[in-house]
C-alpha positions in Angstrom: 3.4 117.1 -152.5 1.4 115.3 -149.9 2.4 112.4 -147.6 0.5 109.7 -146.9 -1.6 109.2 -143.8 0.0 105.5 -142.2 -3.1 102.8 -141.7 -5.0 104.0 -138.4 -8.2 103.5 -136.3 -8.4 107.3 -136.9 -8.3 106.9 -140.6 -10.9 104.3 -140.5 -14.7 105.0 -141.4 -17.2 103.3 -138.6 -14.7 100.2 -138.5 -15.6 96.5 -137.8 -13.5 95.3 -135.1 -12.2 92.0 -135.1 -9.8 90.1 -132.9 -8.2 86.8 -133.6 -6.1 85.1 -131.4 -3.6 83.9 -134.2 0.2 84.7 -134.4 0.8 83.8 -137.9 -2.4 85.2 -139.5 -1.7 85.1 -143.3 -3.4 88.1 -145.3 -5.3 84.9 -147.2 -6.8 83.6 -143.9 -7.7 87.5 -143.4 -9.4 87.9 -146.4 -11.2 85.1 -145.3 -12.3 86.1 -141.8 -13.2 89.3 -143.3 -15.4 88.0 -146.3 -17.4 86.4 -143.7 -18.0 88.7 -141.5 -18.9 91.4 -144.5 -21.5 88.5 -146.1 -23.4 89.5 -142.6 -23.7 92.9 -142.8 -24.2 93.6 -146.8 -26.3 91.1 -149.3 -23.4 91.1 -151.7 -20.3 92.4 -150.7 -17.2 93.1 -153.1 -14.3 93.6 -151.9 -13.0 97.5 -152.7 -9.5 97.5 -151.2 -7.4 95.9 -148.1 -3.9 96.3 -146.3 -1.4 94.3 -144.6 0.7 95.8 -142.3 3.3 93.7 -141.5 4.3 93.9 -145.7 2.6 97.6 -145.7 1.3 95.8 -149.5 -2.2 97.8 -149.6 -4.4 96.9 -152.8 -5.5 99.1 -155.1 -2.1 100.3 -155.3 -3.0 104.2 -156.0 -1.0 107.1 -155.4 -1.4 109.1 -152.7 -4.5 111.6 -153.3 -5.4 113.1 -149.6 -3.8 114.3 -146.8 -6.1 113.1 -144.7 -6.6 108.9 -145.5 -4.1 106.7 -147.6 -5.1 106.4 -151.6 -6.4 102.8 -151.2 -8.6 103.9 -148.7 -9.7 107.1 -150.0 -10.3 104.9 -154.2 -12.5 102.3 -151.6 -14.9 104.6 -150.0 -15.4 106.8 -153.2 -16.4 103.6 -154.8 -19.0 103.1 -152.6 -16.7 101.0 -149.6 -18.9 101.5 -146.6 -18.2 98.2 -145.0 -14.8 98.4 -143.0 -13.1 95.5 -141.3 -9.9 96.0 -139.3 -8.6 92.6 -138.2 -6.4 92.9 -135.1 -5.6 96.7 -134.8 -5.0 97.2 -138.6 -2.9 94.2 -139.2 -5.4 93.7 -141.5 -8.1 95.9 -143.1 -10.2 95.4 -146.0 -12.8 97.4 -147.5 -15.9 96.8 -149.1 -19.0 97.5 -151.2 -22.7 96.1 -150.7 -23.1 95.8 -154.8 -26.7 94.2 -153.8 -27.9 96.9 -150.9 -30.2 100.0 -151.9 
């Protein structure tokens, strides 16, 4: 059986780096920092998957399926997530599609 890979830059595809200077960042204030700053870079971003590393609660909540990536990550980019923003050193990431690009 294989383990899962923990949340890293390394596991990260071409990730958007963002810092906030916030010590009580809530995942919704996140979310919202990060829908933002995908709306910039994609005409109509969905959101495929995120994380929250202080909970370790990731979304989808998928088995493991590689050794390589964690199953959220892995279910975001093979559903077209090529937008990745990682919010103060993966506190936060979140993964999305461009459901309006080519």
């Amino acid at each position: 059986m294989a383990t899962c890979k923990t949340v890293t830059k390394e596991v990260l595809t071409d990730p958007i780096i963002i810092r906030v200077d916030e010590s009580n960042l809530s995942l919704k204030d996140a979310r919202l920092i990060a829908d933002q700053k995908a709306a910039e870079v994609a005409s109509e971003p969905m959101l495929m998957g995120w994380y929250e590393k202080s909970s370790g609660r990731f979304s989808p909540s998928v088995e493991c399926c590689s050794e390589e990536k964690p199953g959220w990550i892995v279910y975001a980019e093979s559903r077209g997530g090529t937008i990745t923003i990682d919010i103060n050193d993966e506190n936060y990431v979140f993964i999305y599609s461009d459901v309006g690009g080519p």
